[in-house]
TORPA-4810 file (N, C-alpha, C, O; in nm, 3 decimals):
<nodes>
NODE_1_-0.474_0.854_-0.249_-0.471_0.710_-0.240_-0.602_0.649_-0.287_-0.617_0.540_-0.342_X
NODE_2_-0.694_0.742_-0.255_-0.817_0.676_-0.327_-0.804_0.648_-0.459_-0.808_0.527_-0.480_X
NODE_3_-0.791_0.705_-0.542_-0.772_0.676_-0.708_-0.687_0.566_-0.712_-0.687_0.504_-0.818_X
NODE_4_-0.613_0.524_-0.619_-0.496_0.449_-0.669_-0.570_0.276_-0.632_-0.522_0.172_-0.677_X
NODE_5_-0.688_0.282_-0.546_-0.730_0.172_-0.494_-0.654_0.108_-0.454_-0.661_-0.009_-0.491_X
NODE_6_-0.531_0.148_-0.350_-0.464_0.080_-0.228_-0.542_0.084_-0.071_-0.635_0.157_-0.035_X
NODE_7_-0.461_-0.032_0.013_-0.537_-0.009_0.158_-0.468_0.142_0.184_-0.380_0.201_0.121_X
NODE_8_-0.535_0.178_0.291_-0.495_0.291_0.383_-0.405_0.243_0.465_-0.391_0.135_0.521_X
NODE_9_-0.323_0.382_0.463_-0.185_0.360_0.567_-0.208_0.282_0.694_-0.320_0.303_0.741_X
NODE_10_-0.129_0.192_0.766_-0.123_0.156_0.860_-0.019_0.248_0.941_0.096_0.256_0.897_X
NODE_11_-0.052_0.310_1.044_-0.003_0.413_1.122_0.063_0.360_1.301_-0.001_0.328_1.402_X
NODE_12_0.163_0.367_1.285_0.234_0.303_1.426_0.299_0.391_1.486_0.396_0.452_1.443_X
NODE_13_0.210_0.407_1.663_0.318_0.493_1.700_0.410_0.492_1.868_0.348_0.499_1.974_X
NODE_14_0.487_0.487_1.864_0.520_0.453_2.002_0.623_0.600_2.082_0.639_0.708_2.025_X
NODE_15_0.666_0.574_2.183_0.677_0.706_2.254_0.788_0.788_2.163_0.774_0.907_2.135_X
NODE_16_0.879_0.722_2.127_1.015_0.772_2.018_0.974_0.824_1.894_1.048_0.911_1.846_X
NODE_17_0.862_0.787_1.823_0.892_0.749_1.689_0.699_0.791_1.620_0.602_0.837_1.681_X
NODE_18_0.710_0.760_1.511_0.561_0.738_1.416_0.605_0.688_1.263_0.645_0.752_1.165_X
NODE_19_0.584_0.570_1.282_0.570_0.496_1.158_0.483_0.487_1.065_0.387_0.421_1.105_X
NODE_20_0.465_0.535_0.916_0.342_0.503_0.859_0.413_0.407_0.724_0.506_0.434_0.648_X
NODE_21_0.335_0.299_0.734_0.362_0.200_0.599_0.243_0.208_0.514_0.132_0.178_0.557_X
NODE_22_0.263_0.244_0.400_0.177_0.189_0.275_0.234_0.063_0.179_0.337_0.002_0.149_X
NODE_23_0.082_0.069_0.153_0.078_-0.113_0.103_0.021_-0.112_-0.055_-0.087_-0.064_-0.089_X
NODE_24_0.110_-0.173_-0.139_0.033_-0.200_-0.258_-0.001_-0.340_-0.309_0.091_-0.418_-0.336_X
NODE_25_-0.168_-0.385_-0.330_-0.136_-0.493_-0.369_-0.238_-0.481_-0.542_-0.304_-0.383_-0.576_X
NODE_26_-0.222_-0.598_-0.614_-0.272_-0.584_-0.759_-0.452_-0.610_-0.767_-0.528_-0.586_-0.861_X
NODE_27_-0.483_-0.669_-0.633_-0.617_-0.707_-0.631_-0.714_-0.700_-0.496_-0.656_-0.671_-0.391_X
NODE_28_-0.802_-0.716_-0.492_-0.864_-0.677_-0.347_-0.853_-0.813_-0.260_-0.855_-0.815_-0.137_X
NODE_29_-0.839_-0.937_-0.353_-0.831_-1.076_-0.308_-0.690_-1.091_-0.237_-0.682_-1.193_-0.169_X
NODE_30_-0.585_-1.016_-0.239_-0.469_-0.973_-0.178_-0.462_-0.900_-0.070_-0.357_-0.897_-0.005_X
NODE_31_-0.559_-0.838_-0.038_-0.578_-0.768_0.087_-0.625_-0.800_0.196_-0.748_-0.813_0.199_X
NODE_32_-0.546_-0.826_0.328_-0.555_-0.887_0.410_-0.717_-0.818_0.506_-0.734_-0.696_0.508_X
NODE_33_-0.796_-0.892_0.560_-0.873_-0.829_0.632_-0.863_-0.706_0.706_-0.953_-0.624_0.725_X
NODE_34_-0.743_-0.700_0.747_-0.693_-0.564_0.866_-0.709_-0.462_0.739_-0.765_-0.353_0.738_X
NODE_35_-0.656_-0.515_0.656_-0.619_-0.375_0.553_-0.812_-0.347_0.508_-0.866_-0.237_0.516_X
NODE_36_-0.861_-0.436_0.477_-0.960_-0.351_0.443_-1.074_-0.324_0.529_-1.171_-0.263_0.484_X
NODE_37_-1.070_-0.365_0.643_-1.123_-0.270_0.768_-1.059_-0.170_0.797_-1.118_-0.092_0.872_X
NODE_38_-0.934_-0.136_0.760_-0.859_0.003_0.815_-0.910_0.070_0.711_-0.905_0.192_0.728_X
NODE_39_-0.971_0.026_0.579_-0.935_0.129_0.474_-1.093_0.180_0.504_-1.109_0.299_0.533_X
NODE_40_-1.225_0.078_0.497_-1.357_0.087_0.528_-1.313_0.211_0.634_-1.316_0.328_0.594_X
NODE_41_-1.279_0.183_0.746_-1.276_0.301_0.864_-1.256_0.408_0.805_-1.352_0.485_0.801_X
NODE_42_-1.144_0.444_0.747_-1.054_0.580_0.704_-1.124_0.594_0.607_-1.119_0.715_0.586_X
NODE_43_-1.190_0.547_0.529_-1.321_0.622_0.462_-1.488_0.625_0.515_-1.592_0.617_0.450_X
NODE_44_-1.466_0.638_0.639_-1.603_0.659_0.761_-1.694_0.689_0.681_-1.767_0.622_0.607_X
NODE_45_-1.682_0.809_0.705_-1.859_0.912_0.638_-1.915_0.874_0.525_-2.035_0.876_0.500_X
NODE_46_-1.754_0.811_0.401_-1.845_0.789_0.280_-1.906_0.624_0.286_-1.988_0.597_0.198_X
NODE_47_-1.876_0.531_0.370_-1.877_0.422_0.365_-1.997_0.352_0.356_-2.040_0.268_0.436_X
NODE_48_-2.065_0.403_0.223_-2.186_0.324_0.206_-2.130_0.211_0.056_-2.034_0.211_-0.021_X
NODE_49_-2.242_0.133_0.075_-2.151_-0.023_-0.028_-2.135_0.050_-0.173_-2.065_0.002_-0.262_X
NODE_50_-2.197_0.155_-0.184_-2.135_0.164_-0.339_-2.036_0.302_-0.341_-2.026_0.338_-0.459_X
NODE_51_-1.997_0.346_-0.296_-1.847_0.465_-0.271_-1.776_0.324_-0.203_-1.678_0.305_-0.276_X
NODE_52_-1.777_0.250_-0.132_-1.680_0.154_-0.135_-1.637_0.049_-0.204_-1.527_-0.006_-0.211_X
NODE_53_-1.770_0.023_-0.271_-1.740_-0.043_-0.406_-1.629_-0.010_-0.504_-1.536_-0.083_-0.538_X
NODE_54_-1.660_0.126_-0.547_-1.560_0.239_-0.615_-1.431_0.245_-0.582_-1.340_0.224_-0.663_X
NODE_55_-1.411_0.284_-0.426_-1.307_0.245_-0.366_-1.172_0.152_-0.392_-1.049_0.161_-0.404_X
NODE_56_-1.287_0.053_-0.390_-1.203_-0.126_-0.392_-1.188_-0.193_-0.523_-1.148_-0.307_-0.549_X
NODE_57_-1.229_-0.100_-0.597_-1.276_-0.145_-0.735_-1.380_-0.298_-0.737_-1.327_-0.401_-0.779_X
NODE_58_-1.475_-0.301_-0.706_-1.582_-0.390_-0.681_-1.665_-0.383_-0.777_-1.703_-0.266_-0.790_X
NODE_59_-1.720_-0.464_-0.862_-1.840_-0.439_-0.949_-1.929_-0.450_-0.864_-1.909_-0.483_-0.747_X
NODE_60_-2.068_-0.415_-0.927_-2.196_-0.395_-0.805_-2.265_-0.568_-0.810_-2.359_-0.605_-0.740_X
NODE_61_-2.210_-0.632_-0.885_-2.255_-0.797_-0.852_-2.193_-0.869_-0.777_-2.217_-0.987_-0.750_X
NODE_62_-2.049_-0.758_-0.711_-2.019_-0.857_-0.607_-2.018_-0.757_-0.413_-1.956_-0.746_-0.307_X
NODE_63_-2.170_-0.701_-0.506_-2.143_-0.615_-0.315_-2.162_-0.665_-0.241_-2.198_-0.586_-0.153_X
NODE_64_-2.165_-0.808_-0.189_-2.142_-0.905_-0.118_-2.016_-0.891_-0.048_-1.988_-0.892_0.072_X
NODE_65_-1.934_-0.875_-0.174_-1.792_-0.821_-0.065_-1.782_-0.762_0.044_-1.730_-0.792_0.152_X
NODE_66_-1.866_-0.627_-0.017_-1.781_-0.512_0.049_-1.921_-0.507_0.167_-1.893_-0.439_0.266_X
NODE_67_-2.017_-0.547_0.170_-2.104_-0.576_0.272_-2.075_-0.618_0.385_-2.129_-0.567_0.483_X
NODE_68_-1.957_-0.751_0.402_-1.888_-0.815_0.474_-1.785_-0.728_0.531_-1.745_-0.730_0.648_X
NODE_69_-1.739_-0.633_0.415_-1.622_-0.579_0.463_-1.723_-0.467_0.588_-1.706_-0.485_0.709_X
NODE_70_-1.813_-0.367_0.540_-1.850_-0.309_0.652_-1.880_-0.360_0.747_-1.838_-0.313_0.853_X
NODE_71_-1.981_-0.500_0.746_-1.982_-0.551_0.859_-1.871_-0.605_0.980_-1.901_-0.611_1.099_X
NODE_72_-1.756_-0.639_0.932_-1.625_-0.663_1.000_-1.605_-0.552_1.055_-1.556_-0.559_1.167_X
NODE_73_-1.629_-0.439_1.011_-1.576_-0.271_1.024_-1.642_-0.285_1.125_-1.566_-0.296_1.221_X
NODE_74_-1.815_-0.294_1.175_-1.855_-0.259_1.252_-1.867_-0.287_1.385_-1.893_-0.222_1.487_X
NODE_75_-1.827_-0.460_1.344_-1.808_-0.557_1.443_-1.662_-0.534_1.548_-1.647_-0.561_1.667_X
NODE_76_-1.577_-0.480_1.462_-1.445_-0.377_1.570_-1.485_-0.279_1.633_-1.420_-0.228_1.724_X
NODE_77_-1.608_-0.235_1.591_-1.625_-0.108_1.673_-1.568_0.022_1.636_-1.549_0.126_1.700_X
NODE_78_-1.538_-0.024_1.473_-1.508_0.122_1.432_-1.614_0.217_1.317_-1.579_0.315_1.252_X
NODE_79_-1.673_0.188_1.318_-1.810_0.253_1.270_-1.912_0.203_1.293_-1.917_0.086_1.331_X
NODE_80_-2.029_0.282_1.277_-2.171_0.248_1.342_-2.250_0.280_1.205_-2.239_0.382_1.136_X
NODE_81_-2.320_0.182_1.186_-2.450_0.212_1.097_-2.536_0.300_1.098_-2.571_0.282_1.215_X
NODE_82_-2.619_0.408_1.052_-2.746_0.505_1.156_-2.851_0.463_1.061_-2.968_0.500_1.077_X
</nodes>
């Protein structure tokens, strides 16, 4: 999925069942916040602004983006800066 620069699966699961939906959209401006904090998360370890840049297909004049995007990430409490 990385090559393909989609969000990461959204994964649902309840006592019956496990749902996973994937999502395609044509641009990153299409991607809803959830989606790209789930995707920031599910790429943890590499999630520095330029492997997420790559990621999201981001040029490096707008890592402003994806700056925001980690920071949202972190602000859920799903990754930590060191």
């Amino acid at each position: 999925m990385r090559d393909w620069m989609i969000p990461a699966p959204k994964v649902e699961t309840t006592e019956d069942f496990c749902r996973t939906m994937l999502y395609w959209h044509e641009s990153l401006s299409e991607w809803s916040k959830e989606e790209k904090i789930r995707t920031c998360y599910v790429n943890g370890i590499d999630a520095s602004n330029a492997t997420l840049r790559e990621r999201f297909g981001v040029e490096e004049r707008n890592k402003a983006v994806i700056s925001r995007i980690i920071k949202d990430t972190v602000e859920k409490g799903y990754i930590r800066l060191y």
